[in-house]
mmCIF file of the N, C-alpha and C atoms, coordinates in Angstrom:
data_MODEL
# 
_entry.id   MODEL 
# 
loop_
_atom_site.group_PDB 
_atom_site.id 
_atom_site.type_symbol 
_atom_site.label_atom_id 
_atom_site.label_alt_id 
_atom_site.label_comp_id 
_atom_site.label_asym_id 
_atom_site.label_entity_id 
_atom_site.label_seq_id 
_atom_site.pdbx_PDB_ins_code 
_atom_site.Cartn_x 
_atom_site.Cartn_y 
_atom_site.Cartn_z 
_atom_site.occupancy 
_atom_site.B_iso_or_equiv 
_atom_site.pdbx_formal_charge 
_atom_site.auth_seq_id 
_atom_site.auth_comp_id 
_atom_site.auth_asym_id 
_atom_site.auth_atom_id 
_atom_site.pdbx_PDB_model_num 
ATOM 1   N N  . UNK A 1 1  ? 0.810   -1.199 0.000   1.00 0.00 ? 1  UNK A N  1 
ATOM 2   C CA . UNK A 1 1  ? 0.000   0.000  0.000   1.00 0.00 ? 1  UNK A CA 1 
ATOM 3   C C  . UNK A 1 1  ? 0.849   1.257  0.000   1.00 0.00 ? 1  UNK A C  1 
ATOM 4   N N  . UNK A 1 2  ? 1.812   1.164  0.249   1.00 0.00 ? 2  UNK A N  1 
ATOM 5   C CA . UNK A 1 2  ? 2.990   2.224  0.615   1.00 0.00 ? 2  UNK A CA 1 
ATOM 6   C C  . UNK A 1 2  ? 3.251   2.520  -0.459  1.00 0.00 ? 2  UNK A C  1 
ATOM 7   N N  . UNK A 1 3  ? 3.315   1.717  -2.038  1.00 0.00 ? 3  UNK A N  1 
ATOM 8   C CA . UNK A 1 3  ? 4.052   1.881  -3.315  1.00 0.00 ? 3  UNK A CA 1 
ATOM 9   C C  . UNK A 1 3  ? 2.351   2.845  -3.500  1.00 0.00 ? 3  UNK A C  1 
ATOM 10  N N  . UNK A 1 4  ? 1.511   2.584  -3.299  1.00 0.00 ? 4  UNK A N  1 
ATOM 11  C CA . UNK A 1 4  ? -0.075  3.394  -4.432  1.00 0.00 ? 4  UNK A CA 1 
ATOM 12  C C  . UNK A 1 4  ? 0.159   4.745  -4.015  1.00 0.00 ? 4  UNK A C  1 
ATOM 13  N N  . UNK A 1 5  ? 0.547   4.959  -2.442  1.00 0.00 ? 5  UNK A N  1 
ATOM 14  C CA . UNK A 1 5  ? 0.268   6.802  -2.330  1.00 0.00 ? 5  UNK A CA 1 
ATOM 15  C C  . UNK A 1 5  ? 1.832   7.133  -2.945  1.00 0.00 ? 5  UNK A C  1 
ATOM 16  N N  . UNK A 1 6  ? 2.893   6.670  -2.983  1.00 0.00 ? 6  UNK A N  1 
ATOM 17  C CA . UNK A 1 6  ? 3.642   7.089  -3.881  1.00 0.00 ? 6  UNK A CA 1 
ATOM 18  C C  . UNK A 1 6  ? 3.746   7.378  -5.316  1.00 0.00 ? 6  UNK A C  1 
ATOM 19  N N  . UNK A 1 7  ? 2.587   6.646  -6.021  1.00 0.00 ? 7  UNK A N  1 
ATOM 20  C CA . UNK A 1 7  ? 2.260   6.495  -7.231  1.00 0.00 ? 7  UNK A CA 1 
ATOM 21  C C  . UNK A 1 7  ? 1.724   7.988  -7.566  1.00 0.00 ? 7  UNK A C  1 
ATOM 22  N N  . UNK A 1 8  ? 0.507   8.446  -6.167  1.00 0.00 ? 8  UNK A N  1 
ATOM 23  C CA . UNK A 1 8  ? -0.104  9.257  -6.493  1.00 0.00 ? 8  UNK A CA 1 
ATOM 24  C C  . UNK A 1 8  ? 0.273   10.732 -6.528  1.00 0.00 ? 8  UNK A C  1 
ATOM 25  N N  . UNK A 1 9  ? 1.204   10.762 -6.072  1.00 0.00 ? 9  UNK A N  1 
ATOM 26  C CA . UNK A 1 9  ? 2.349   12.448 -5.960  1.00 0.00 ? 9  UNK A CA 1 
ATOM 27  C C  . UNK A 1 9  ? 2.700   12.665 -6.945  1.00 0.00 ? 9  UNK A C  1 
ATOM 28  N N  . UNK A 1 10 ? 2.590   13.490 -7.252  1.00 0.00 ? 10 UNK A N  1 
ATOM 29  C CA . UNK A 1 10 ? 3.215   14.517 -8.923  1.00 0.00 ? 10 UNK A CA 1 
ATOM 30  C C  . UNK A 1 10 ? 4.889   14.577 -8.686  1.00 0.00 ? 10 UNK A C  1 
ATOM 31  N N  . UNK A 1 11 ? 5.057   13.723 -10.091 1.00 0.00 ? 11 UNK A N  1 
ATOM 32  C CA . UNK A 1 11 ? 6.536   14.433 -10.511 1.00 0.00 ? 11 UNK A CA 1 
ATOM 33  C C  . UNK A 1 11 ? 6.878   15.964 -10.418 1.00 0.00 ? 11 UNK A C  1 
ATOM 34  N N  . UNK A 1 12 ? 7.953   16.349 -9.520  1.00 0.00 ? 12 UNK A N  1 
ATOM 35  C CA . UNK A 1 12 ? 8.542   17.964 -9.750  1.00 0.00 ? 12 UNK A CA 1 
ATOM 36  C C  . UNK A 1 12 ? 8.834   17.894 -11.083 1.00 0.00 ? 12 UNK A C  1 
ATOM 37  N N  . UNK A 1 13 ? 9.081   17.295 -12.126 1.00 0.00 ? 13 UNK A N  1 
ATOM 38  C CA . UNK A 1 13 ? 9.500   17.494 -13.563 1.00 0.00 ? 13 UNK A CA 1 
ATOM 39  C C  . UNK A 1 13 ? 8.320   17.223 -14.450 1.00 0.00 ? 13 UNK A C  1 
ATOM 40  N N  . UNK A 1 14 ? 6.822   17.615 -13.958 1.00 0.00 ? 14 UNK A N  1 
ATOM 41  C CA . UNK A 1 14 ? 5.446   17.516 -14.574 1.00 0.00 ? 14 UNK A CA 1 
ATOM 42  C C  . UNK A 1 14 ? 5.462   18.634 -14.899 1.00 0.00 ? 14 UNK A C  1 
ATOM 43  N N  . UNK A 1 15 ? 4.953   19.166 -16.314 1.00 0.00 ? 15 UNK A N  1 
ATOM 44  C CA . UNK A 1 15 ? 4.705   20.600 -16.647 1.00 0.00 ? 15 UNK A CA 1 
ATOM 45  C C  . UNK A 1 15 ? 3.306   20.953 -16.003 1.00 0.00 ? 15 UNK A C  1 
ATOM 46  N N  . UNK A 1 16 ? 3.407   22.254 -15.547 1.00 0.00 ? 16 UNK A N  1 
ATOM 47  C CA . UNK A 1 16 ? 2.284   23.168 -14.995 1.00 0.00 ? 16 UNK A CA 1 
ATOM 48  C C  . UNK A 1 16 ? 0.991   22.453 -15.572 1.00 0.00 ? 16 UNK A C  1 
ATOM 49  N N  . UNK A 1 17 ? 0.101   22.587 -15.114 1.00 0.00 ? 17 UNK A N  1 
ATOM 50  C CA . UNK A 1 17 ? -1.236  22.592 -15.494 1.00 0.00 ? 17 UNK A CA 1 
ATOM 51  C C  . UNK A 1 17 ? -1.780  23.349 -16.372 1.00 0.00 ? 17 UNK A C  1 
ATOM 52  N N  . UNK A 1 18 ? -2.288  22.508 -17.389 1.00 0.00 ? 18 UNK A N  1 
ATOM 53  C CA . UNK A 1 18 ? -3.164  24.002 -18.735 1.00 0.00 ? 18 UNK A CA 1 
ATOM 54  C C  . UNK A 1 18 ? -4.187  24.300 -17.959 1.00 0.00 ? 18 UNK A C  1 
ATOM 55  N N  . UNK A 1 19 ? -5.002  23.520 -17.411 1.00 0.00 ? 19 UNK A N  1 
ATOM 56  C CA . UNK A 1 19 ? -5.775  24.357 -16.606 1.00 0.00 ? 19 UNK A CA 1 
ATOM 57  C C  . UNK A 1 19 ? -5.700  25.842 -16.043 1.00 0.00 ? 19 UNK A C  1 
ATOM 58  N N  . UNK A 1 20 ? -4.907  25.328 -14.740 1.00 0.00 ? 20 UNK A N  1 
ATOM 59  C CA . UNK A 1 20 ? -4.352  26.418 -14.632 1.00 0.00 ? 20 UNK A CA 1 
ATOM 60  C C  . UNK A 1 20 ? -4.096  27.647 -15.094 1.00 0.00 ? 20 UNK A C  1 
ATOM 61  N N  . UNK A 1 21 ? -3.048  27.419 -16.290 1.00 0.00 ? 21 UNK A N  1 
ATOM 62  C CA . UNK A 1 21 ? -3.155  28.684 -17.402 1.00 0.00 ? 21 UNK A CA 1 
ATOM 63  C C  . UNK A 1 21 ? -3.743  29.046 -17.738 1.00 0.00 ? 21 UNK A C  1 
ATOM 64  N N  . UNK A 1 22 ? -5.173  28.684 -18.330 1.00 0.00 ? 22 UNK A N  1 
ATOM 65  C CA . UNK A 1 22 ? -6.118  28.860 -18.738 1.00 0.00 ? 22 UNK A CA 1 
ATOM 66  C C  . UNK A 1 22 ? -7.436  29.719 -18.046 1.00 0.00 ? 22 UNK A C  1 
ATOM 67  N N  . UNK A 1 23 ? -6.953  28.681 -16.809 1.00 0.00 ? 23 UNK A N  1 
ATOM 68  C CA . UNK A 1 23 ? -7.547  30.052 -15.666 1.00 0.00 ? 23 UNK A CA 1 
ATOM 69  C C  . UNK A 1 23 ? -7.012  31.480 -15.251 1.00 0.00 ? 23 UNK A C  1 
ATOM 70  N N  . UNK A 1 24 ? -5.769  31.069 -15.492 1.00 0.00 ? 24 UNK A N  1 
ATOM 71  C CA . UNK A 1 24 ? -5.349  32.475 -15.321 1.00 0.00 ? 24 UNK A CA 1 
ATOM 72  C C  . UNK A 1 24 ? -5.355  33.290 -16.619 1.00 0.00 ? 24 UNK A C  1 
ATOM 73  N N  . UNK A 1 25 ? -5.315  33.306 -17.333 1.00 0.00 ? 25 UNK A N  1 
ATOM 74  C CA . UNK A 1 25 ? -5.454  34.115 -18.717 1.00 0.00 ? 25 UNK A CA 1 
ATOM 75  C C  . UNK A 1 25 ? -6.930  34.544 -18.941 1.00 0.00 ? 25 UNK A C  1 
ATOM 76  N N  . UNK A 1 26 ? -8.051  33.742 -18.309 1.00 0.00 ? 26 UNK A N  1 
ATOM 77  C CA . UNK A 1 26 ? -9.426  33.963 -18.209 1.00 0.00 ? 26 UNK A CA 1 
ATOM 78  C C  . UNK A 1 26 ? -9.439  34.934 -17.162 1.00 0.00 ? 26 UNK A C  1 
ATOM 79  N N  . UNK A 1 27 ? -8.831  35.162 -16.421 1.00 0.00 ? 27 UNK A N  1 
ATOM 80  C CA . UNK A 1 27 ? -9.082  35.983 -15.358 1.00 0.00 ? 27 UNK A CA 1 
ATOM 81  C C  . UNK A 1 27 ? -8.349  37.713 -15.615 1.00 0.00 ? 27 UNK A C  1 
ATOM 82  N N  . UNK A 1 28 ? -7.124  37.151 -16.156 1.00 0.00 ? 28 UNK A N  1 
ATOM 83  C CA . UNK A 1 28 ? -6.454  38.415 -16.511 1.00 0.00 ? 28 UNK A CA 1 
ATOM 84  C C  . UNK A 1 28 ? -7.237  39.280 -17.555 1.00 0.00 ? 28 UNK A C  1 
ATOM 85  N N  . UNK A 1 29 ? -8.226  38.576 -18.617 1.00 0.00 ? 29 UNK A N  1 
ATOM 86  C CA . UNK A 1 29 ? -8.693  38.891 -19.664 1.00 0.00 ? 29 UNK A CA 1 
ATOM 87  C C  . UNK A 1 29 ? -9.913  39.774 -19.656 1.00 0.00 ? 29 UNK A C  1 
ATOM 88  N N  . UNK A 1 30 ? -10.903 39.202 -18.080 1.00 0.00 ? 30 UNK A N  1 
ATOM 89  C CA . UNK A 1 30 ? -11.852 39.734 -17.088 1.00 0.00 ? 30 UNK A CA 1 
ATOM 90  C C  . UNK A 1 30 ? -11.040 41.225 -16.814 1.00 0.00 ? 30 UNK A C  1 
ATOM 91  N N  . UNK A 1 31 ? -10.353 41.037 -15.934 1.00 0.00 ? 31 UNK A N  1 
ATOM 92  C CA . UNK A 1 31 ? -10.140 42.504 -15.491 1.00 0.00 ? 31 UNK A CA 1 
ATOM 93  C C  . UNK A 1 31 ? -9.314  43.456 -16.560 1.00 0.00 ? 31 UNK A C  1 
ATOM 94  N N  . UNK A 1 32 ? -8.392  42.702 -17.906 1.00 0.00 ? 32 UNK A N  1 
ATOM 95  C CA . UNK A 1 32 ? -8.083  43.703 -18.719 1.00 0.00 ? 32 UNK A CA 1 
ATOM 96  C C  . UNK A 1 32 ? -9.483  44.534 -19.320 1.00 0.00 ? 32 UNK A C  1 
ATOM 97  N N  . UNK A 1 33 ? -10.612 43.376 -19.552 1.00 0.00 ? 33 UNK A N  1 
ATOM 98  C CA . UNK A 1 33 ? -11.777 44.100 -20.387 1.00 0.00 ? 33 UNK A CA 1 
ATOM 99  C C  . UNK A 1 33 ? -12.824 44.996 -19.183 1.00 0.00 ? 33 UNK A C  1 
ATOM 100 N N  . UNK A 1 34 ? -12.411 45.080 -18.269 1.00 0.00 ? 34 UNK A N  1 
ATOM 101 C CA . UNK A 1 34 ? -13.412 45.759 -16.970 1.00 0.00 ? 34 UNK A CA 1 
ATOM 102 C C  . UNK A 1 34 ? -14.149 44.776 -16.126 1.00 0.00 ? 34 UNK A C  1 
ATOM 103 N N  . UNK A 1 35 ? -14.390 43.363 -16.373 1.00 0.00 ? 35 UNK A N  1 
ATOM 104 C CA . UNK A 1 35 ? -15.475 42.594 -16.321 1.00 0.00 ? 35 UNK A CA 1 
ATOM 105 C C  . UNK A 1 35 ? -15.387 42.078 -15.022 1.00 0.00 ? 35 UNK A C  1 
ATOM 106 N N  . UNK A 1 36 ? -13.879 41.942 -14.480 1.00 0.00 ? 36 UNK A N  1 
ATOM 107 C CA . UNK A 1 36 ? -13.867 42.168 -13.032 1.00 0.00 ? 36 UNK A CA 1 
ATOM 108 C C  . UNK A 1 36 ? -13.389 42.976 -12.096 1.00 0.00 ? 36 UNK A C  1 
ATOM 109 N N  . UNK A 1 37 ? -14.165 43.551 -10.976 1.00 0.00 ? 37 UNK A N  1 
ATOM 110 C CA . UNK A 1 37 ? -13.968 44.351 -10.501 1.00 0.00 ? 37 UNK A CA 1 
ATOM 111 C C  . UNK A 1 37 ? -14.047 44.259 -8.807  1.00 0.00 ? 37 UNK A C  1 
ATOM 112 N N  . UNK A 1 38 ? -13.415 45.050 -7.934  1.00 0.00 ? 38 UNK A N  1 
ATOM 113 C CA . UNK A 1 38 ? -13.634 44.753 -6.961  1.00 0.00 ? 38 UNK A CA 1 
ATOM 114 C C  . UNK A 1 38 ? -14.853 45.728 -6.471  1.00 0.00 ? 38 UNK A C  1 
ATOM 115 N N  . UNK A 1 39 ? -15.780 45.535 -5.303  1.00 0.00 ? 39 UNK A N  1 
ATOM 116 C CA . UNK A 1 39 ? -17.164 46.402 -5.016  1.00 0.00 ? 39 UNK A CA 1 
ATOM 117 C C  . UNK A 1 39 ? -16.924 47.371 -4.565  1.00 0.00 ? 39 UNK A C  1 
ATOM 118 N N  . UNK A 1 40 ? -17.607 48.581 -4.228  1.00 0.00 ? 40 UNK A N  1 
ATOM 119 C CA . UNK A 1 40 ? -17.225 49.729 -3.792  1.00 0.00 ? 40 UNK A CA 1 
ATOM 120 C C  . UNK A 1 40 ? -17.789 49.550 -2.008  1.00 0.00 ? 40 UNK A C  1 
ATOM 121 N N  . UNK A 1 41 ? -17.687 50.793 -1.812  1.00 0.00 ? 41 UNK A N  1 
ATOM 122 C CA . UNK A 1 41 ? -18.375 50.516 -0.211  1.00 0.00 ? 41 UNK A CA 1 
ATOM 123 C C  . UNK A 1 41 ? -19.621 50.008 0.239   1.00 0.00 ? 41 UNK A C  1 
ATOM 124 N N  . UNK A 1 42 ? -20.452 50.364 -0.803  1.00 0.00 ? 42 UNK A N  1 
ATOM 125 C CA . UNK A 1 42 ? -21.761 49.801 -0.632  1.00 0.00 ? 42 UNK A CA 1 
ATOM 126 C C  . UNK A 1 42 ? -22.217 48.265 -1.246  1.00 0.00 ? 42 UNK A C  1 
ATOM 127 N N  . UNK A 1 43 ? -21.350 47.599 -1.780  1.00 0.00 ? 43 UNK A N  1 
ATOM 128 C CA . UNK A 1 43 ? -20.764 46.490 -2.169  1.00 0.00 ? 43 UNK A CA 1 
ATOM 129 C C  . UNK A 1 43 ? -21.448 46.382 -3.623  1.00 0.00 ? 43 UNK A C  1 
ATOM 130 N N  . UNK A 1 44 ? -22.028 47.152 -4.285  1.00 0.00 ? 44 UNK A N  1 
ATOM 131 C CA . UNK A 1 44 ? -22.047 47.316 -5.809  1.00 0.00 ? 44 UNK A CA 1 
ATOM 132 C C  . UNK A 1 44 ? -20.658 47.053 -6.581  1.00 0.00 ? 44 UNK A C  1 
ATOM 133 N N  . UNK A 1 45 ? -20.903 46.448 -7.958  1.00 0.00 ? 45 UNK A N  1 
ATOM 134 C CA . UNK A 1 45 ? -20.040 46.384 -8.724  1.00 0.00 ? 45 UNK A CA 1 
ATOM 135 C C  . UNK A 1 45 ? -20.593 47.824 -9.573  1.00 0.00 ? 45 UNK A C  1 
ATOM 136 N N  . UNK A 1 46 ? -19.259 48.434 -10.489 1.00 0.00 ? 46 UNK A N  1 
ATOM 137 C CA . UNK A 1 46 ? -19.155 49.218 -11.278 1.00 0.00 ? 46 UNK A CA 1 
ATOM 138 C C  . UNK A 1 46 ? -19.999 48.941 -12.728 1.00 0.00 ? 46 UNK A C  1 
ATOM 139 N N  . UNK A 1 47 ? -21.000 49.726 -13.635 1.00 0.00 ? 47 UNK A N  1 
ATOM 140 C CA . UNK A 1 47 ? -21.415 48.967 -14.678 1.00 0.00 ? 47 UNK A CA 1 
ATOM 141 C C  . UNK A 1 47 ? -20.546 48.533 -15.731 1.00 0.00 ? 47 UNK A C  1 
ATOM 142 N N  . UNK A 1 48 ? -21.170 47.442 -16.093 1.00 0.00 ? 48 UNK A N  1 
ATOM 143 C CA . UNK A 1 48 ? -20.059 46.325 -17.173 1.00 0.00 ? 48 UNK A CA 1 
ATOM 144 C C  . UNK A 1 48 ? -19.796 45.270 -16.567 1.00 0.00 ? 48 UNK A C  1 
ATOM 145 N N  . UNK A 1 49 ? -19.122 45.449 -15.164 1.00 0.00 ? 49 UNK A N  1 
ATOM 146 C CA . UNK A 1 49 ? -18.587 44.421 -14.460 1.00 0.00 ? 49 UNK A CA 1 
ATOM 147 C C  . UNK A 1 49 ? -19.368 43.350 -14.043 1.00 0.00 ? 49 UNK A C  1 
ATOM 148 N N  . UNK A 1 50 ? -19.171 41.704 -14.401 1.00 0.00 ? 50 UNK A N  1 
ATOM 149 C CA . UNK A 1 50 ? -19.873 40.502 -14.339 1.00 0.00 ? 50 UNK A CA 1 
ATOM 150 C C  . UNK A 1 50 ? -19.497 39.760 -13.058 1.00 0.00 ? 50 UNK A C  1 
ATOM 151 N N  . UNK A 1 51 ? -18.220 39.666 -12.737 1.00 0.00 ? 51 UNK A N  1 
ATOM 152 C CA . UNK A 1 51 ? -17.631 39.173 -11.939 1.00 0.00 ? 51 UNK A CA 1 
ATOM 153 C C  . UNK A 1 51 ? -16.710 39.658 -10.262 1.00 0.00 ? 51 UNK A C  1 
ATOM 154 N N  . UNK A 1 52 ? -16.904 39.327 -9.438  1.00 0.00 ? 52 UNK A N  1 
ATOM 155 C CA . UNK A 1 52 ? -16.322 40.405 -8.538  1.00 0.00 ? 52 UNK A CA 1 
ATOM 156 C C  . UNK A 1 52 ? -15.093 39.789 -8.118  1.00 0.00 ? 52 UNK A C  1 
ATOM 157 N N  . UNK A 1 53 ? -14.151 40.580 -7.610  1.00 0.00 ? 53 UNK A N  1 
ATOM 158 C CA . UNK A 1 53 ? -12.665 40.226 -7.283  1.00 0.00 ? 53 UNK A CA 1 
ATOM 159 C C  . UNK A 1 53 ? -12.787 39.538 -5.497  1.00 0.00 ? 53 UNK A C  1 
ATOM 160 N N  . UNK A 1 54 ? -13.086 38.339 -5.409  1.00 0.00 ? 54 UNK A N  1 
ATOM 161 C CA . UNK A 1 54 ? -13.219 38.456 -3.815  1.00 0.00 ? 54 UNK A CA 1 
ATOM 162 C C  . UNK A 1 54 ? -11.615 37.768 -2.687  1.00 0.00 ? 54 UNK A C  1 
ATOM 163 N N  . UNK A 1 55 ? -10.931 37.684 -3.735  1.00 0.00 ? 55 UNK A N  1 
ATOM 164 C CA . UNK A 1 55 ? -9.529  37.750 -2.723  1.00 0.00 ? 55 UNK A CA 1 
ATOM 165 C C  . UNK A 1 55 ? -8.354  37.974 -3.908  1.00 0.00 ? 55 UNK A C  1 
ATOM 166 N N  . UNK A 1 56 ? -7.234  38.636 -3.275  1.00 0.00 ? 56 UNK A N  1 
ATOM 167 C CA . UNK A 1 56 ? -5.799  38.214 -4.337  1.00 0.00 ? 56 UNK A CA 1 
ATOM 168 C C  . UNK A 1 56 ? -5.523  36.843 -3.909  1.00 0.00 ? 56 UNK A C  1 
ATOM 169 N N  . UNK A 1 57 ? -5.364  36.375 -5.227  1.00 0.00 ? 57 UNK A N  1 
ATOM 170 C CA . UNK A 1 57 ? -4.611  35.009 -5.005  1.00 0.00 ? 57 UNK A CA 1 
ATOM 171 C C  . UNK A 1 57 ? -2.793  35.386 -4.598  1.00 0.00 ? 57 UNK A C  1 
ATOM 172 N N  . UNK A 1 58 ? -2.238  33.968 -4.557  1.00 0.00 ? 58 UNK A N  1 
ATOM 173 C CA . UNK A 1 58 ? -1.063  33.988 -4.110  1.00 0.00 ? 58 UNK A CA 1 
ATOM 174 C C  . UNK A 1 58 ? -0.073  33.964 -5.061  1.00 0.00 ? 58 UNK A C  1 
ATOM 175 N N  . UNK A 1 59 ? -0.880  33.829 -6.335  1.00 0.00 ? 59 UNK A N  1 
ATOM 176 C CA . UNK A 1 59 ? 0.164   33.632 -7.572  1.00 0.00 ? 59 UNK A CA 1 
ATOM 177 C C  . UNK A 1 59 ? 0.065   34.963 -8.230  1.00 0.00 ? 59 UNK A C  1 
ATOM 178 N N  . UNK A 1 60 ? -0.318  36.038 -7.867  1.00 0.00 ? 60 UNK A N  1 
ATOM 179 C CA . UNK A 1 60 ? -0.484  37.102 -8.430  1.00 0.00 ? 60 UNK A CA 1 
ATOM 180 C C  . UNK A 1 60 ? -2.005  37.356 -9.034  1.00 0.00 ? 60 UNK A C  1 
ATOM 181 N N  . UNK A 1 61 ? -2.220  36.105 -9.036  1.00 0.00 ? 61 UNK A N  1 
ATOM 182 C CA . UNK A 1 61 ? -4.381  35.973 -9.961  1.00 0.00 ? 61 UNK A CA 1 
ATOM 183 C C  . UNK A 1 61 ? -4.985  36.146 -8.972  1.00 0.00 ? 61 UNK A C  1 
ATOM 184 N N  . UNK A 1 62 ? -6.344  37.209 -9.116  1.00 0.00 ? 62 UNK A N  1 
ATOM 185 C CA . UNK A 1 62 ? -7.041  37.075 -7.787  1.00 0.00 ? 62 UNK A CA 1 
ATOM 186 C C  . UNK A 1 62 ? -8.115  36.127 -8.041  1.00 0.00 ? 62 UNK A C  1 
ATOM 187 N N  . UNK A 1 63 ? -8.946  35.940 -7.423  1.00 0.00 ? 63 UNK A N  1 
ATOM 188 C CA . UNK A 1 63 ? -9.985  34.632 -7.297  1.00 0.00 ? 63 UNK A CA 1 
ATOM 189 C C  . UNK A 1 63 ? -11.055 35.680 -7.651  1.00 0.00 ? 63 UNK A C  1 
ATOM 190 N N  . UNK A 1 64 ? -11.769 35.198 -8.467  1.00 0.00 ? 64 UNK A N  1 
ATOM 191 C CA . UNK A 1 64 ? -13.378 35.983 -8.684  1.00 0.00 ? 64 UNK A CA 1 
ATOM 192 C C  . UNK A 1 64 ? -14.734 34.998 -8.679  1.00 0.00 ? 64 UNK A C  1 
ATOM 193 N N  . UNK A 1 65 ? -15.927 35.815 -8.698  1.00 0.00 ? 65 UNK A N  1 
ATOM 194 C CA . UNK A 1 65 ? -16.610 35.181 -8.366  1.00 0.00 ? 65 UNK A CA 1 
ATOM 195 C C  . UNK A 1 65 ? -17.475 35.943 -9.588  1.00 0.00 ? 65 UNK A C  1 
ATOM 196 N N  . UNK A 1 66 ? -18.327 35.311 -10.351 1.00 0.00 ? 66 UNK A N  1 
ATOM 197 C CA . UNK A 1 66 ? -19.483 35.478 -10.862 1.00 0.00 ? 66 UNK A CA 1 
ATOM 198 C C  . UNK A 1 66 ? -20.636 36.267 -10.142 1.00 0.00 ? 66 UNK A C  1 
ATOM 199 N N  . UNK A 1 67 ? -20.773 37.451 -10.655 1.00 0.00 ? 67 UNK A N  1 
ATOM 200 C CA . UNK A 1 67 ? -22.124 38.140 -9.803  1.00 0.00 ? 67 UNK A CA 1 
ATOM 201 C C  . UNK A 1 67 ? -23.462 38.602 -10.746 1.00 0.00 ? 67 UNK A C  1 
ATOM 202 N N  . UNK A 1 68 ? -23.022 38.516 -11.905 1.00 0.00 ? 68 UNK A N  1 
ATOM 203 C CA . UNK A 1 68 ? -24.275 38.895 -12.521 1.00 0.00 ? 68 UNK A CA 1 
ATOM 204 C C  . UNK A 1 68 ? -23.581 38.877 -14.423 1.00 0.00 ? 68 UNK A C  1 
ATOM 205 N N  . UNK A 1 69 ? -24.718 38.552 -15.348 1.00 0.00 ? 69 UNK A N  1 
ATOM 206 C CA . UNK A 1 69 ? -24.623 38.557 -16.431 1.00 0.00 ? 69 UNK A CA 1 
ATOM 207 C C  . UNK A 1 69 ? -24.871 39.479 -17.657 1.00 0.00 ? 69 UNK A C  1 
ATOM 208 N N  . UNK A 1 70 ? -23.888 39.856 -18.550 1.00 0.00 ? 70 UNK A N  1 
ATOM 209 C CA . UNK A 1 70 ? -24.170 40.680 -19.176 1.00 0.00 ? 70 UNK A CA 1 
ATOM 210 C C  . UNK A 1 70 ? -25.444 40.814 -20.246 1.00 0.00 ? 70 UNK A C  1 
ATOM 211 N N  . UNK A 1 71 ? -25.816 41.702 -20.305 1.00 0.00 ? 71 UNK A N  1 
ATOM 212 C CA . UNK A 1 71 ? -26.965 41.775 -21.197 1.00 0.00 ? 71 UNK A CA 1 
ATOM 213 C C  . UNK A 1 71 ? -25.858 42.654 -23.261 1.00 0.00 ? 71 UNK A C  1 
ATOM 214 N N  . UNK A 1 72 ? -25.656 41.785 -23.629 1.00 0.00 ? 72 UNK A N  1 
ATOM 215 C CA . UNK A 1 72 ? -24.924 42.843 -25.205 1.00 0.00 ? 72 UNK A CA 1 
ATOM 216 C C  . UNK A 1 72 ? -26.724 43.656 -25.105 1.00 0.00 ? 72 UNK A C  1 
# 
């Protein structure tokens, strides 16, 4: 049983996750176009904005959250 949880640990020589990337480029792409934003005092988002900023992440990406959908 000792060899399976060894099995299950990631190689340090595994390339990054596309995921990952993918999330982060989705996110960077949000706040380059306005779409995320963090709330003001009254906890409104700014208009345009879909998504709200609710922490910085640790990798430099902050974490957002979906708050409402755009109407084109």
């Amino acid at each position: 049983m000792a060899d399976e949880k060894q099995d299950a640990e990631p190689e340090e020589d595994e390339p990054a996750n596309e995921a990952d990337e993918t999330t982060k480029r989705f996110v960077e792409d949000l706040i380059a176009r306005g779409e995320a934003a963090k709330p003001d005092e009254h906890g409104e988002l700014p208009p345009g904005a879909t998504h709200e900023i609710v922490e910085d992440g640790k990798d430099g990406v902050p974490k957002v959250k979906r708050r409402r959908f755009s109407a084109f």
